[in-house]
C-alpha positions in Angstrom: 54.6 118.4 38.1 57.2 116.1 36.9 57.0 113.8 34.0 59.0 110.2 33.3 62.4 112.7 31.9 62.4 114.3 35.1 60.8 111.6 37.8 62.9 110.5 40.3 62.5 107.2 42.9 61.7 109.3 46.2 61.6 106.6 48.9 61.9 103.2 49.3 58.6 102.3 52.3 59.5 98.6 54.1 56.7 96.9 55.7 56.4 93.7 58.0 53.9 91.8 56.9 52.6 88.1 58.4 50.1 85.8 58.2 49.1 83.0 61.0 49.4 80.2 58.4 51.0 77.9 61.1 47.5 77.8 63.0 46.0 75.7 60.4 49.3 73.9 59.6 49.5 75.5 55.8 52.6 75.1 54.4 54.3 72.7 57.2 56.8 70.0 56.3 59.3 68.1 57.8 61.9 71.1 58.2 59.3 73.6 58.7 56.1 72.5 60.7 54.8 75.9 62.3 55.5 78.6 59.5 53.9 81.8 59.6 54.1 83.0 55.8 55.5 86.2 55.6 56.5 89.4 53.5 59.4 92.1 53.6 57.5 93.9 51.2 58.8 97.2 49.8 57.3 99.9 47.8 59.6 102.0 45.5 58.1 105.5 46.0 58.6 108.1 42.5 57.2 111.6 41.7 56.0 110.3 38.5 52.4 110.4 38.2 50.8 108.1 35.5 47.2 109.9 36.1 44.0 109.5 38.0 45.3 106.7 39.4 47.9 108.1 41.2 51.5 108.2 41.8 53.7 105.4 39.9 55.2 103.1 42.1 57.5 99.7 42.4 56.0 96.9 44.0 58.1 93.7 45.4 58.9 91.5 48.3 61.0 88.7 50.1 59.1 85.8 51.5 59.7 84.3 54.8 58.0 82.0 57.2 57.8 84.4 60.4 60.3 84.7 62.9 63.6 87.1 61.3 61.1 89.1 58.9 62.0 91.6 60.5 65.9 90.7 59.5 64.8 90.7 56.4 63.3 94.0 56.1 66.0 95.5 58.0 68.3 94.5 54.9 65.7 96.2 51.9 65.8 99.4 54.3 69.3 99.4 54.2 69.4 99.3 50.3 67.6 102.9 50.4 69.8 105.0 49.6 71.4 102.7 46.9 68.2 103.6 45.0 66.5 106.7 46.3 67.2 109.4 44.2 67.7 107.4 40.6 65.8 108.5 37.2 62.4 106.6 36.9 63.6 106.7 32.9 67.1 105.2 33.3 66.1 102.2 35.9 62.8 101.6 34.0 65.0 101.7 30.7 67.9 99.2 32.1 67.0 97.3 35.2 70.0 95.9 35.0 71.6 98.9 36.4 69.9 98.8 39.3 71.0 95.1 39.6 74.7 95.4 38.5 75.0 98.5 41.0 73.6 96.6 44.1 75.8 93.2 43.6 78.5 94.9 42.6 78.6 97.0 45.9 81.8 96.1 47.8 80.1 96.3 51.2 77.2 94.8 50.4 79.3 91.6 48.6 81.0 91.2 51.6 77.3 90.2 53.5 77.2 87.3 50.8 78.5 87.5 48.5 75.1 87.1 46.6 73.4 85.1 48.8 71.6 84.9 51.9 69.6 87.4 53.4 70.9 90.5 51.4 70.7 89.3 48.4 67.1 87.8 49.1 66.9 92.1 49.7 68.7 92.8 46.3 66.0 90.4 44.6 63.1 92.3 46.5 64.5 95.8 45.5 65.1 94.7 41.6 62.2 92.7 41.1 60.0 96.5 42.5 61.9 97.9 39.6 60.4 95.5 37.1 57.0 96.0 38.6 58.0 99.7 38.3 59.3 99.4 34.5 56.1 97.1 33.7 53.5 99.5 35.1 55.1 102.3 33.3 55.0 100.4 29.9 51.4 99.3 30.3 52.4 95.6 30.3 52.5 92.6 32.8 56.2 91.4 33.1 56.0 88.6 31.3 54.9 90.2 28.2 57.1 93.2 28.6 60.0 90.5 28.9 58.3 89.0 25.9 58.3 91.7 23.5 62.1 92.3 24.7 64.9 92.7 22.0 66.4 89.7 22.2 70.0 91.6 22.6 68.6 94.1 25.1 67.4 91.0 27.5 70.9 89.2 27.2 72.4 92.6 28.8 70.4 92.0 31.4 72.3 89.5 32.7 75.5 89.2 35.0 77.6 86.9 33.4 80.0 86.8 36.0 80.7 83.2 37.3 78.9 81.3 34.5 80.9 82.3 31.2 82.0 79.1 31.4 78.2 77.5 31.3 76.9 80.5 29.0 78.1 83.3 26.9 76.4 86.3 25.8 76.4 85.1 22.4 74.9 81.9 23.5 72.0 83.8 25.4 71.6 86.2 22.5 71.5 82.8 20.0 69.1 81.1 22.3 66.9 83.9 22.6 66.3 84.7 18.7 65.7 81.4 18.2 62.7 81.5 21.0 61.6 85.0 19.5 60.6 82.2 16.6 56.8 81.6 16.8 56.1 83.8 19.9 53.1 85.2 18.7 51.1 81.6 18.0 52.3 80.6 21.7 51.2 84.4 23.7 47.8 83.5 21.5 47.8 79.7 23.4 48.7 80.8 26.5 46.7 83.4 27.2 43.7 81.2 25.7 44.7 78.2 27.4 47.4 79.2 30.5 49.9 77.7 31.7 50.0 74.1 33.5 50.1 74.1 37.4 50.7 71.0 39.9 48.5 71.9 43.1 50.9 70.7 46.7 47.8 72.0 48.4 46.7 68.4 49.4 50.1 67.5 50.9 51.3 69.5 53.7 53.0 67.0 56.5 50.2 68.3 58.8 47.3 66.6 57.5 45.4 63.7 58.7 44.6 61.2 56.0 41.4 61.9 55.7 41.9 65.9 54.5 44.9 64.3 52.3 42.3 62.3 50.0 40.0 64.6 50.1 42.2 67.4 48.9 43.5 65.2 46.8 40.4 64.0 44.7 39.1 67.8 44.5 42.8 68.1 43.0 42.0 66.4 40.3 38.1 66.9 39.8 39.6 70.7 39.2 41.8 69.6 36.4 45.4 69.0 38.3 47.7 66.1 36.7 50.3 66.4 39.7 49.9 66.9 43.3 53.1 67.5 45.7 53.0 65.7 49.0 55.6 66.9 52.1 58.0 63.9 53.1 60.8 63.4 55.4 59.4 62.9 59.0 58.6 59.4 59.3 59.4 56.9 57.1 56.3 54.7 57.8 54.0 57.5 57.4 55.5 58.8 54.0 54.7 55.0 52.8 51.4 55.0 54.4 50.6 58.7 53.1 51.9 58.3 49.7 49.9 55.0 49.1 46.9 56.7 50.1 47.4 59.6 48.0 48.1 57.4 44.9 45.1 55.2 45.6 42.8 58.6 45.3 44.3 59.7 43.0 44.6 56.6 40.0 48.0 56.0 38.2 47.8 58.5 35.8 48.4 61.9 38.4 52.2 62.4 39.0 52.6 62.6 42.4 55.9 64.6 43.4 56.8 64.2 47.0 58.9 67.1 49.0 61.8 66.1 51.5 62.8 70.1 51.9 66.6 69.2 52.6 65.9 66.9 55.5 68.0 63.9 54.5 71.9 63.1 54.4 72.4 61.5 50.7 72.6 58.0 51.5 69.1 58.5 53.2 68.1 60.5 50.3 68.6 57.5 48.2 67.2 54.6 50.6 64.3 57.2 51.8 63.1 57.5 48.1 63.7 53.9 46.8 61.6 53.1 50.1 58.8 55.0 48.6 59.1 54.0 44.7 56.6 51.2 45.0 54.1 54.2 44.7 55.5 56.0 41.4 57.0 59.1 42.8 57.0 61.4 40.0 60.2 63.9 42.0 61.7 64.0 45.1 62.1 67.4 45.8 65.3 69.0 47.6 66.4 65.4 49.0 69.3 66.9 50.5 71.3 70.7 51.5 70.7 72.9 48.4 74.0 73.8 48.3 75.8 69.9 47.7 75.6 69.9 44.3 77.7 66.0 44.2 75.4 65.0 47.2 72.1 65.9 44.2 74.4 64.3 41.7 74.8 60.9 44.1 71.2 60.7 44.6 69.7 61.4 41.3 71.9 58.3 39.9 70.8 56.6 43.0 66.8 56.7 42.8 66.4 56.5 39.1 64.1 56.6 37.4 62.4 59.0 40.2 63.6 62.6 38.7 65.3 64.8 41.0 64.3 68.4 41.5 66.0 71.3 43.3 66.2 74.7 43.3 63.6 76.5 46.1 66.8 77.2 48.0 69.7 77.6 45.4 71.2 80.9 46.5 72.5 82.2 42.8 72.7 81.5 39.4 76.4 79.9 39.8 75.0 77.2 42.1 72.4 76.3 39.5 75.4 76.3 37.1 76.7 73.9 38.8 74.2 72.0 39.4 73.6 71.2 35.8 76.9 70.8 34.8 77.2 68.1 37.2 73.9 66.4 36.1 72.7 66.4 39.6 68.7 67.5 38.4 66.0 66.4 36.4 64.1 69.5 36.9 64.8 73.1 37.7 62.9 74.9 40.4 63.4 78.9 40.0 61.9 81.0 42.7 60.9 84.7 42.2 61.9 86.2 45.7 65.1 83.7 46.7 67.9 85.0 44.0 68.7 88.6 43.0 65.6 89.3 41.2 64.2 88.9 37.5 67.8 89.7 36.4 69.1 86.8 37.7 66.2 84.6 37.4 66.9 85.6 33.3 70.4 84.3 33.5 69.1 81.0 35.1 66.5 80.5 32.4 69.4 81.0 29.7 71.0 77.9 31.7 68.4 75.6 31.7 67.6 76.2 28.2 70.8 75.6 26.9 71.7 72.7 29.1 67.4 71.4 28.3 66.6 71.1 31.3 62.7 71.2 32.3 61.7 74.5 34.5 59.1 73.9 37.3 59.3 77.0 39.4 58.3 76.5 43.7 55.0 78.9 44.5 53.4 79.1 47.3 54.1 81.3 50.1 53.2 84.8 50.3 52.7 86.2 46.8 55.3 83.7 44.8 52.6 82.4 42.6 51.6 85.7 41.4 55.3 86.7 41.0 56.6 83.0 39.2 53.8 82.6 37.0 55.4 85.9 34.9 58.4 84.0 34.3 57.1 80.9 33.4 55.2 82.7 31.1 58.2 84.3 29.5 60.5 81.4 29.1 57.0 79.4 27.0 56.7 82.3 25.0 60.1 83.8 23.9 62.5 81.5 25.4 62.3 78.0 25.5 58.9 77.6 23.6 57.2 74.5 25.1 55.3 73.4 28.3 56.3 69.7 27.7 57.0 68.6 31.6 57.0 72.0 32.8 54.1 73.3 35.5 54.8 75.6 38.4 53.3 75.3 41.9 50.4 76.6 43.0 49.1 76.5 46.5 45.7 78.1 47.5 45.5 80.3 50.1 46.4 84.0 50.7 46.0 85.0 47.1 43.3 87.5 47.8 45.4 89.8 49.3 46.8 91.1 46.3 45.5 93.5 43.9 46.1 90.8 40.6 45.9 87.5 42.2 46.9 84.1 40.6 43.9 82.5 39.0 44.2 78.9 38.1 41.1 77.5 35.8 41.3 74.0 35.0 44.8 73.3 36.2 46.0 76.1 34.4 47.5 79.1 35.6 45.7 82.3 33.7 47.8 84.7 32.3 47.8 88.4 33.8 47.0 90.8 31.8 47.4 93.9 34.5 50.5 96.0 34.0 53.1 95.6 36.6 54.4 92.2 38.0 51.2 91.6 40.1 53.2 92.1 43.4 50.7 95.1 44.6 49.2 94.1 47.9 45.7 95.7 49.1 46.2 98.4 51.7 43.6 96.0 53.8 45.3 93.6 53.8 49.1 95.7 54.8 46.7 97.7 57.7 45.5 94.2 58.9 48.8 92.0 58.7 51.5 94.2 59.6 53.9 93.0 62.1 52.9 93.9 65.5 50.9 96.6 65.1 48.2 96.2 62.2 44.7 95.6 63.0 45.2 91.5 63.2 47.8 91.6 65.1 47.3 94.4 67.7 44.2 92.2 68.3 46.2 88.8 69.1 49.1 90.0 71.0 46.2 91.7 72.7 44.4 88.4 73.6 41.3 89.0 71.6 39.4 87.0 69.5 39.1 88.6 65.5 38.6 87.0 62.0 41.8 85.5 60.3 41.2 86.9 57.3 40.4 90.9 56.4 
């Protein structure tokens, strides 16, 4: 039998996994009112067997809202033999590898380059490599990127494109200084967790009534910000926003959520149209990719912050983004860039520019993945929680195998090996697309239960 010298990765399995969120009208907003959350998930298959509980594997994903999963899945398969065949020891040793050898594939550059739906597949293929390196070391990510040498994490990152924004040196510097009372903060945050804002009351589909109530249970559960979906109507937004602020009290932030449906001058007259209500953020106001269009409108709805970030394709548009002071707050997302690697290198840039971090959750599995490097940057990196909470929406947690648990308005901290991207085999045999259990059923006409 092999052992880690020896172990190879022997396959890389793709499935097509969907859930009927749009039914119920979870996760709908102005831009996206019927979404069906979605996985590309992909399993990195080794011959290294950890013991009695089987063979060790690489769990990841890339989250999309239904329709072109299978798109997206088409681009991890074609990754395979990019990564079959590599030592378990060397990738779980250097990630990086795995990243730098991906992005730096001619062929593959020429699909992006390092963006869009390939690297979305890059970031699903890494990111099962940090679930692979965690598992092996016994650690959930976020501690394993924790207990990092400081010099060994800034080699994880590409530098290309941002030297200009931030130097290895600089990420080394800023990492030994955040290595500086790690210990006291792991102690605090895995007594205490890390702060979460709920959007679960907000979605653009919900009558008033299920808006207040969600909202009040919000904060009876210990939430100090709630997110509310924007951008339709202008009439309703005012109507919605008042009502939400009213169940609330003035001392919740309310963040409200245009996801990219405005031009920037309608950015700005959209938000000031709404400030009588005390919008904490407006959320991608505009395309995530005008960085002077997020620029205009953050000096144009002051003192509401501007936030971006769900949809920023790489760490060089984030770069730029903060150079140009066009954000008050920095949304990261596990599954949209090129993985943890990156992910690190867009940390670095928000530390050194100071720049608050409040990753986008939600969706298929991104609030079990996010919560990792949240986690990370508090402890080793940038050392506080001041203005900082990540998402969390609740629904279709239970079909992973280490769910997101938040107690209090606090996410918990995971303390299972891996990166907590392991779905249960029920829930892959009931939700894969068209031909688990679920589905076979419903294309089939029949009735069955929503949920495995």
């Amino acid at each position: 039998m092999n052992d880690h010298r020896t172990a190879r990765i022997t396959d890389v399995e793709v499935v097509d996994i969907r859930f009927p969120t749009s039914r119920d009208l979870d996760g709908s907003d102005a831009m996206n009112p019927d979404p069906d959350y979605s996985a590309a998930y992909v399993v990195l298959r080794t011959d290294a067997d950890p013991g009695p509980d089987g063979r060790l594997a690489g769990h990841a994903f890339a989250f999309t809202i239904g329709r072109g999963n299978e798109v997206q899945a088409a681009a991890i398969t074609a990754l395979r033999e990019h990564v079959v065949g590599r030592s378990v020891d060397a990738v779980c040793a250097d990630p990086g590898t795995v990243s730098r050898a991906l992005n730096g594939d001619s062929q593959l550059r020429w699909l992006g380059p390092e963006k869009g739906v390939m690297h979305m597949a890059i970031g699903a293929v890494v990111n099962a490599v940090w679930d692979l390196a965690a598992r092996r070391a016994g650690k959930p990510v976020w501690k394993l990127l924790s207990d990092a040498d400081p010099e060994w994490l800034a080699d994880q990152v590409d530098y290309r494109y941002i030297e200009d924004a931030l130097s290895r040196p600089e990420a080394v510097a800023l990492l030994r200084s955040g290595k500086e009372g790690s210990a006291g903060r792991e102690a605090l945050l895995l007594s205490r967790g890390y702060p979460a804002y709920t959007t679960s009351p907000g979605w653009l589909g919900h009558s008033d009534e299920k808006l207040v109530r969600l909202s009040k249970q919000a904060v009876a559960d210990g939430f100090t910000q709630i997110k509310l979906k924007v951008g339709a109507d202008l009439a309703d937004d005012v109507r919605r926003l008042r009502t939400a602020r009213a169940a609330v009290g003035p001392d919740v932030r309310i963040a409200v959520d245009a996801n990219q449906r405005w031009n920037v001058t309608e950015a700005i007259d959209w938000t000031n149209a709404l400030a009588a209500s005390d919008p904490y953020w407006i959320e991608e106001p505009t395309s995530p990719d005008d960085i002077l269009g997020h620029a205009t409108v953050r000096r144009g709805v002051t003192p509401v912050k501007v936030a971006t970030g769900e949809h920023a394709q790489n760490r060089i548009v984030f770069k730029q983004l903060l150079q140009a002071d066009a954000i008050d707050v920095l949304q990261i997302d596990a599954a949209r860039v090129g993985g943890v690697n990156e992910n690190l290198a867009i940390l670095l840039l928000a530390a050194k520019f100071g720049v608050p971090v409040c990753p986008h959750a939600g969706g298929v599995g991104l609030c079990e993945l996010v919560r990792h490097l949240s986690m990370f940057d508090y402890v080793a990196l940038s050392g506080t929680t001041d203005d900082r909470v990540i998402e969390y929406v609740d629904h279709l947690h239970e079909h992973f195998e280490d769910p997101a648990v938040v107690s209090d308005g606090h996410y918990t901290a995971p303390t299972m090996p891996g990166f907590s991207s392991r779905m249960r085999p029920g829930s892959i045999t009931a939700y894969r697309y068209p031909d688990g259990t679920f589905w076979a059923a419903d294309l089939a006409g029949q009735e069955t239960e929503t949920r495995p």
